[in-house]
C-alpha positions as CSV (number, residue, x, y, z in Angstrom):
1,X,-45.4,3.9,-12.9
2,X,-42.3,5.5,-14.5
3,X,-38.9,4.8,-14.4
4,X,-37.3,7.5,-12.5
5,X,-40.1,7.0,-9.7
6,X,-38.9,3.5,-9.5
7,X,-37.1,3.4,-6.3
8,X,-34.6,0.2,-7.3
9,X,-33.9,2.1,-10.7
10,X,-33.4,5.2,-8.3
11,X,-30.7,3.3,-5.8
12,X,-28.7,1.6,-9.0
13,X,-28.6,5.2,-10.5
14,X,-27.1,7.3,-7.6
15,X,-25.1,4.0,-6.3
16,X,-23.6,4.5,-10.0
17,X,-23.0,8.3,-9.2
18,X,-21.4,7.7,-6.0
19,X,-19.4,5.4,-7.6
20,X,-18.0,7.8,-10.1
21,X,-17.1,9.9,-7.1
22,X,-14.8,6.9,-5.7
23,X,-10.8,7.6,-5.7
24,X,-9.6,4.4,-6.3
25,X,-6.5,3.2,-5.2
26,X,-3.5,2.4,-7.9
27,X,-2.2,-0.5,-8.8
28,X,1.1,-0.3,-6.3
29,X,-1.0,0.8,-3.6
30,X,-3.0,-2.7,-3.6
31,X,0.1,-4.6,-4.1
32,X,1.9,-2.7,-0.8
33,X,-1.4,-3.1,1.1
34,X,-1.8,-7.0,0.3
35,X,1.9,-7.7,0.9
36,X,1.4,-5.9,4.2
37,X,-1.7,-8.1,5.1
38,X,0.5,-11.5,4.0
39,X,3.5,-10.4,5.8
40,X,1.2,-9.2,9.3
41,X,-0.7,-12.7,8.0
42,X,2.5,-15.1,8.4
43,X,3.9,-13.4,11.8
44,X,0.9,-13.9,13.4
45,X,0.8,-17.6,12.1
46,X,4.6,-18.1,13.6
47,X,3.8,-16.2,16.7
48,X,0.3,-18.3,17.2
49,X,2.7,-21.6,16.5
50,X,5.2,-21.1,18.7
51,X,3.1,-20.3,21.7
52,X,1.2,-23.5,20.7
53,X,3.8,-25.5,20.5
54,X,5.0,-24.2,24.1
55,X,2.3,-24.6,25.6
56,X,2.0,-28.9,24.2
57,X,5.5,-29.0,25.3
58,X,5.0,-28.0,28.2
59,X,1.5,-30.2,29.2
60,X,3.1,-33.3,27.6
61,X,6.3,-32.5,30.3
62,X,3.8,-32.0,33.2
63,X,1.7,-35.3,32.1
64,X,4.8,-37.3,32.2
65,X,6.5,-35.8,35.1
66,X,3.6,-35.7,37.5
67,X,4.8,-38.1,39.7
Protein backbone atom coordinates (compact mmCIF):
# COMPACT_ATOMS: atom_id res chain seq x y z
CA UNK A 1 0.00 0.00 0.00
CA UNK A 2 1.49 3.49 -0.46
CA UNK A 3 1.38 6.42 1.41
CA UNK A 4 -0.71 8.77 -0.34
CA UNK A 5 -3.45 5.95 -0.73
CA UNK A 6 -3.40 5.72 2.95
CA UNK A 7 -6.61 7.28 4.03
CA UNK A 8 -5.29 8.49 7.77
CA UNK A 9 -2.14 9.90 5.99
CA UNK A 10 -4.73 11.42 3.55
CA UNK A 11 -7.11 13.18 6.47
CA UNK A 12 -3.80 14.53 8.52
CA UNK A 13 -2.64 15.95 5.14
CA UNK A 14 -5.71 18.02 3.92
CA UNK A 15 -6.69 18.63 7.81
CA UNK A 16 -3.07 20.41 7.60
CA UNK A 17 -4.21 22.26 4.32
CA UNK A 18 -7.31 23.44 5.73
CA UNK A 19 -5.52 24.52 8.50
CA UNK A 20 -3.33 26.79 6.62
CA UNK A 21 -6.46 28.25 5.20
CA UNK A 22 -7.65 29.25 8.87
CA UNK A 23 -7.68 33.22 9.75
CA UNK A 24 -6.82 33.24 13.15
CA UNK A 25 -7.86 35.70 15.40
CA UNK A 26 -5.08 38.21 17.05
CA UNK A 27 -4.00 38.42 20.19
CA UNK A 28 -6.48 41.45 21.39
CA UNK A 29 -9.30 39.77 19.81
CA UNK A 30 -9.02 36.66 22.26
CA UNK A 31 -8.37 38.90 25.18
CA UNK A 32 -11.78 41.11 24.32
CA UNK A 33 -13.64 37.89 23.64
CA UNK A 34 -12.51 36.09 27.06
CA UNK A 35 -13.13 39.32 29.05
CA UNK A 36 -16.54 39.36 27.52
CA UNK A 37 -17.22 35.62 28.41
CA UNK A 38 -15.89 36.48 32.34
CA UNK A 39 -17.80 39.60 32.51
CA UNK A 40 -21.30 37.76 30.87
CA UNK A 41 -19.68 34.78 33.24
CA UNK A 42 -19.99 36.90 36.72
CA UNK A 43 -23.50 38.62 35.92
CA UNK A 44 -25.01 35.62 35.38
CA UNK A 45 -23.44 34.26 38.67
CA UNK A 46 -24.93 37.52 40.61
CA UNK A 47 -28.18 37.38 38.80
CA UNK A 48 -28.44 33.35 39.59
CA UNK A 49 -27.50 34.37 43.43
CA UNK A 50 -29.71 36.82 44.09
CA UNK A 51 -32.79 35.03 42.73
CA UNK A 52 -31.48 32.17 44.97
CA UNK A 53 -31.09 33.86 47.79
CA UNK A 54 -34.80 35.27 47.28
CA UNK A 55 -36.30 32.56 46.76
CA UNK A 56 -34.49 30.84 50.53
CA UNK A 57 -35.61 34.00 52.00
CA UNK A 58 -38.65 33.77 51.11
CA UNK A 59 -39.43 29.73 51.92
CA UNK A 60 -37.55 30.13 55.29
CA UNK A 61 -40.32 33.24 55.93
CA UNK A 62 -43.27 31.03 54.80
CA UNK A 63 -41.83 27.91 57.00
CA UNK A 64 -41.83 30.03 59.98
CA UNK A 65 -44.84 32.12 59.39
CA UNK A 66 -47.18 29.30 58.46
CA UNK A 67 -49.22 29.49 61.27
Amino acid sequence: MKLKNNPIVSYITSSYEELKKVSWPTGKTIFNHTLIVVISSAIAIAITSAVDYGLTSLVQYLIENRG
